[in-house]
C-alpha positions in Angstrom: 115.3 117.9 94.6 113.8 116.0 97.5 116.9 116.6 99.5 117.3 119.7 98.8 114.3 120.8 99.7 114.8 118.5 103.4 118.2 119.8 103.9 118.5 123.5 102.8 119.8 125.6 100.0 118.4 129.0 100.3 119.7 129.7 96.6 116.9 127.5 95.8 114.2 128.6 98.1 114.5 132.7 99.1 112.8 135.5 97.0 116.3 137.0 97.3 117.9 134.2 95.8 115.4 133.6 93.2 114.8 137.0 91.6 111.4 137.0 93.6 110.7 133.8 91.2 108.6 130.9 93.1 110.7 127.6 92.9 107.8 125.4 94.7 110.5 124.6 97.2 110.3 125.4 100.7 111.8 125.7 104.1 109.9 124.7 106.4 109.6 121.0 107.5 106.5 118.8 107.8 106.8 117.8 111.4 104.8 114.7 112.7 104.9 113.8 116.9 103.0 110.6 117.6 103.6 109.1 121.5 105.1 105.6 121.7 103.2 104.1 125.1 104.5 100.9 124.5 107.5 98.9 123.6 106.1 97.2 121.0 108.6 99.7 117.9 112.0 98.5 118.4 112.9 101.3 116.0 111.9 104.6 113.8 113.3 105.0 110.7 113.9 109.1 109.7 114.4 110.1 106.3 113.4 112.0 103.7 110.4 111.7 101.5 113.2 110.8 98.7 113.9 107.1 100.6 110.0 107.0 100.4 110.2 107.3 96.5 112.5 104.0 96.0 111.7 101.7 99.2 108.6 100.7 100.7 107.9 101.3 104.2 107.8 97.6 104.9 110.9 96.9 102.7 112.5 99.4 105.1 111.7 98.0 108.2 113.0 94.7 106.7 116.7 95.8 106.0 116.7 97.7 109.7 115.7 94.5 111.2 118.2 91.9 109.2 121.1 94.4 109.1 121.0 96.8 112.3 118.8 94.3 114.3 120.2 90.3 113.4 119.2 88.9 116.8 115.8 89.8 116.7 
């Protein structure tokens, strides 16, 4: 559901889709700008709210730095 909701799927989202039912879904995405003035992030991580659900933030940024970043 999470994905869906990220990546599209009108079927599940438009009126005219839904018989003008509300599926809770929508279209429109939460957007978040924050200005790195430093070099202190050697990466972001983007995903969906559905990685949020299984991994931790700081579990994340663990596997990014032993698997994308070994010599770090």
């Amino acid at each position: 559901l999470a994905l869906t909701r990220a990546i599209g799927d009108l079927y599940f989202k438009l009126p005219a889709y839904t018989e003008n039912k509300n599926t809770g879904l929508i279209a429109t995405p939460e957007i978040k700008m924050i200005e790195l003035l430093n070099e202190e992030f050697g990466f972001i991580i983007i995903a969906t709210d559905g990685l949020w659900q299984s991994v931790s933030p700081n579990e994340a940024c663990d596997l990014v730095k032993q698997n994308l970043m070994p010599n770090e």
